[in-house]
N, C-alpha and C positions, 0 to 999 in steps of 0.2 A: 504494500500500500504506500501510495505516497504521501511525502510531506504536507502538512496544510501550514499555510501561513494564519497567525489567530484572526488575521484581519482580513481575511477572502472570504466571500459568501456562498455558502454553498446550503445544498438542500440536500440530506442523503437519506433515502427510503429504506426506512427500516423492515418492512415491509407493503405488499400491494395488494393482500389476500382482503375480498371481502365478503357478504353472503358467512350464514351460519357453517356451512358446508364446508366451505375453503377453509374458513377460520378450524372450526373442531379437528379437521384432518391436513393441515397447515401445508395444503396443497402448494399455496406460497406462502410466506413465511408475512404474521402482522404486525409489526413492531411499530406502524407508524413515520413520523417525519422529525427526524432532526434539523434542526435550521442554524446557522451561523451565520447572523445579520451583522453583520460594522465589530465581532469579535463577540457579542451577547449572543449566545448558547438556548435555543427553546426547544421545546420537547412537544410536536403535537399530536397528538389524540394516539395516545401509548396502549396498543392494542395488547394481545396477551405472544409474550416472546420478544419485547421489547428489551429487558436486561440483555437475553442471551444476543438478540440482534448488533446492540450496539456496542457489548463491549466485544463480539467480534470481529465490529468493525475500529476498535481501540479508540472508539469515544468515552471519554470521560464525566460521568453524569456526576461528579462532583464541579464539573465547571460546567451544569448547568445555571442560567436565573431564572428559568421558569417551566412550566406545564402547562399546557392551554389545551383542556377539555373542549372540541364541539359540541358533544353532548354523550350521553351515559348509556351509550350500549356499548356489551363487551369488547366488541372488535376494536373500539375509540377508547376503550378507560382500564381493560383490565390489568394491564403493565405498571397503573397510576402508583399502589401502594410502595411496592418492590424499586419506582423509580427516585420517589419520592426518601424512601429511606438512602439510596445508592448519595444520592444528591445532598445529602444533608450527612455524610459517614456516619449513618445509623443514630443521626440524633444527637451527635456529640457536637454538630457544625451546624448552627439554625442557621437556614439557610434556602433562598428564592422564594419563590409566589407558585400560588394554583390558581388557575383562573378559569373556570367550570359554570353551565346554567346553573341555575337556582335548583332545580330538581335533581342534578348531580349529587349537591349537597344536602339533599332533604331526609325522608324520611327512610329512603333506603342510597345511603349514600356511596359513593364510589371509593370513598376514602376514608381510613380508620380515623376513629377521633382522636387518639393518642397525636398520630401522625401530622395532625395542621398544629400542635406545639412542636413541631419540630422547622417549620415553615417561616417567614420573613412575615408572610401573608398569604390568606387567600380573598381572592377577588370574585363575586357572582357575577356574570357577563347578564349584560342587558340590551335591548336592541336600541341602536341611537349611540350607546357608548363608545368613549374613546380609553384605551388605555396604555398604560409604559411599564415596559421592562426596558432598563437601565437606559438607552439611546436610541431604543426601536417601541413605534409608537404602533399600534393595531386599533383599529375601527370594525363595532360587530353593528353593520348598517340594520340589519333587517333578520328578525323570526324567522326562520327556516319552516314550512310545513310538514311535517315528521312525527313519528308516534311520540318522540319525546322533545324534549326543549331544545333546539336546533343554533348554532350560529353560526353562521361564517365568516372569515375576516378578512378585513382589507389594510 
């Protein structure tokens, strides 16, 4: 693998499997999207196989600043806990933001409650909002229509 410079952008698919089917028999492999905007580190929608994906692509999820749920089904969140402690070296390094729908975080949440004290913060996305990790700014315009609370971002 090659070198990355911390300040090159890059996007690398941690996995592309979707559908219950791919995912359970990990026909392709779901990890999600890693991003490296201006050298800030995000983690999006961390499906289940996300640890193994990326630290075998020797990314390091203690230099992530964040996690950004679209919304809470498996294939988008279930990597969350596992990623979340890697990020924060098991709690000993509070450490980044989660940034999840409101129904991520509710009554059947995607994320241990121990786990958001180990956290900087977590953010509920709203549609209309704008928000920041460290130099990179995201806009979630508009409600997705979807069996659960949906956003996209720009």
């Amino acid at each position: 693998m090659e070198a990355r410079s911390p300040s090159s952008d890059t996007i690398t698919f941690l996995g592309t499997a979707g559908a219950r089917i791919m995912v359970a028999n990990q026909i392709l492999a779901s990890g999600g999207l890693w991003l490296n905007l201006s050298g800030t580190e995000i983690l999006l929608d961390p499906g289940p196989g996300t640890i193994v994906q990326s630290t075998k692509r020797k990314l390091r999820a203690d230099k992530l600043s964040a996690i950004i749920l679209s919304h809470r089904h498996l294939d988008h969140s279930a990597g969350t806990n596992i990623m979340v402690e890697a990020m924060t070296q098991g709690g000993f390094k509070r450490h980044g933001w989660l940034f999840a729908p409101a129904d991520a975080l509710g009554s059947e949440p995607v994320i241990f409650s121990y786990l958001k004290d180990y956290l900087e913060g977590v953010e509920v996305l709203q549609e209309g909002k704008s928000y920041s990790i460290g130099n990179i700014s995201f806009t979630t315009p508009i409600r997705h229509i979807h069996q659960v609370e949906t956003y996209g971002m720009l």
